[in-house]
N, C-alpha and C positions, 0 to 999 in steps of 0.2 A: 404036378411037380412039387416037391418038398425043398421050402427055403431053407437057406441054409443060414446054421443057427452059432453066434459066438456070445459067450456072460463071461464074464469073472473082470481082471482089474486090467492093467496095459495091454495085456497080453490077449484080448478080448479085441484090441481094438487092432493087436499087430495080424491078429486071424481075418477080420473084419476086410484090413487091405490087402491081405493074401487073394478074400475070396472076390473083393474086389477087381482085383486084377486079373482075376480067373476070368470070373463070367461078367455080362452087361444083361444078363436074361433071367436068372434065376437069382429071386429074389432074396436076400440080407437081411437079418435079423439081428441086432445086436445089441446088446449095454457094453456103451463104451465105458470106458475106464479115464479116457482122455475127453479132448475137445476134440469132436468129431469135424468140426469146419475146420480148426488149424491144423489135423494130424493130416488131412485133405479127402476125407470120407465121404463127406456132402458138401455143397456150394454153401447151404447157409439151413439154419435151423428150421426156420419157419414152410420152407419147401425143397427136401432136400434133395430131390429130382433121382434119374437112377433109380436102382436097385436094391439099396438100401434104407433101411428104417430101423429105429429103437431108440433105446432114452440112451443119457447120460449124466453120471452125478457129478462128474467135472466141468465145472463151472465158472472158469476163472473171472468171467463177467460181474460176478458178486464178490471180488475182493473189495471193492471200497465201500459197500454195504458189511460185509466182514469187520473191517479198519473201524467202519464209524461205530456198530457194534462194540467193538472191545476197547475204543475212546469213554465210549458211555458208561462200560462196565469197570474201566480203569483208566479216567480222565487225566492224574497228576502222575501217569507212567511217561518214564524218561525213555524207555525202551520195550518193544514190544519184537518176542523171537519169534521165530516161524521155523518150526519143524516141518522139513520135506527131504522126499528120498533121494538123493544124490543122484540115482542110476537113475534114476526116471530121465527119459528122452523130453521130457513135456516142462521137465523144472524149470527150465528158462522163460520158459511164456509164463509160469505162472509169477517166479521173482519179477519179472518186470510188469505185470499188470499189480501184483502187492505195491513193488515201488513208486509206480504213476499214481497208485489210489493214497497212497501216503504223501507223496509230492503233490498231488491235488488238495489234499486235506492241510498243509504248509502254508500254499496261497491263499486258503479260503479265509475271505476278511471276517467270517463270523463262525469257526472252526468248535 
């Protein structure tokens, strides 16, 4: 049986739940383009049980390693923008884990 195989960016991962929802037997191959736990791909990274397997370079888990990053590289910044694609279905998860990772870095008594 030949897995069945999804690469490229969002749309990688909209094929991914397509084939998802096809079959529970024939196995998934994918680079997600998204967060494969939040888009609802896999239960969780580490085992992601199912049918499906592959990486992903969406990350949103490293935004506040991101944040601390470009504190370091530009400390006395009063403001720091974030380009992201409007249409992206996934923009929201990621503005509000940028905004928690910024809101955490606020509180931090030694920031």
């Amino acid at each position: 049986m030949d897995p069945i195989r999804s690469f490229g960016s969002i749309h990688a991962t909209w094929s991914a739940l397509a084939a998802k929802a096809a079959t529970t037997t024939i196995p998934i191959v994918s680079v997600f383009g998204t967060d494969p736990v939040r888009s609802g791909l896999v239960s969780n990274l580490h085992r992601p049980g199912g049918n499906i397997t592959g990486i992903s370079g969406f990350q949103t888990e490293m935004e506040p390693k991101r944040m601390e990053l470009l504190r370091e590289l530009r400390p006395n910044a009063a403001t720091i923008a974030v380009l992201v694609n409007p249409k992206s279905p996934y923009i929201e998860m990621q503005l509000n884990d940028i905004q928690t990772a910024q809101q955490r870095r606020a509180t931090d008594p030694n920031p």
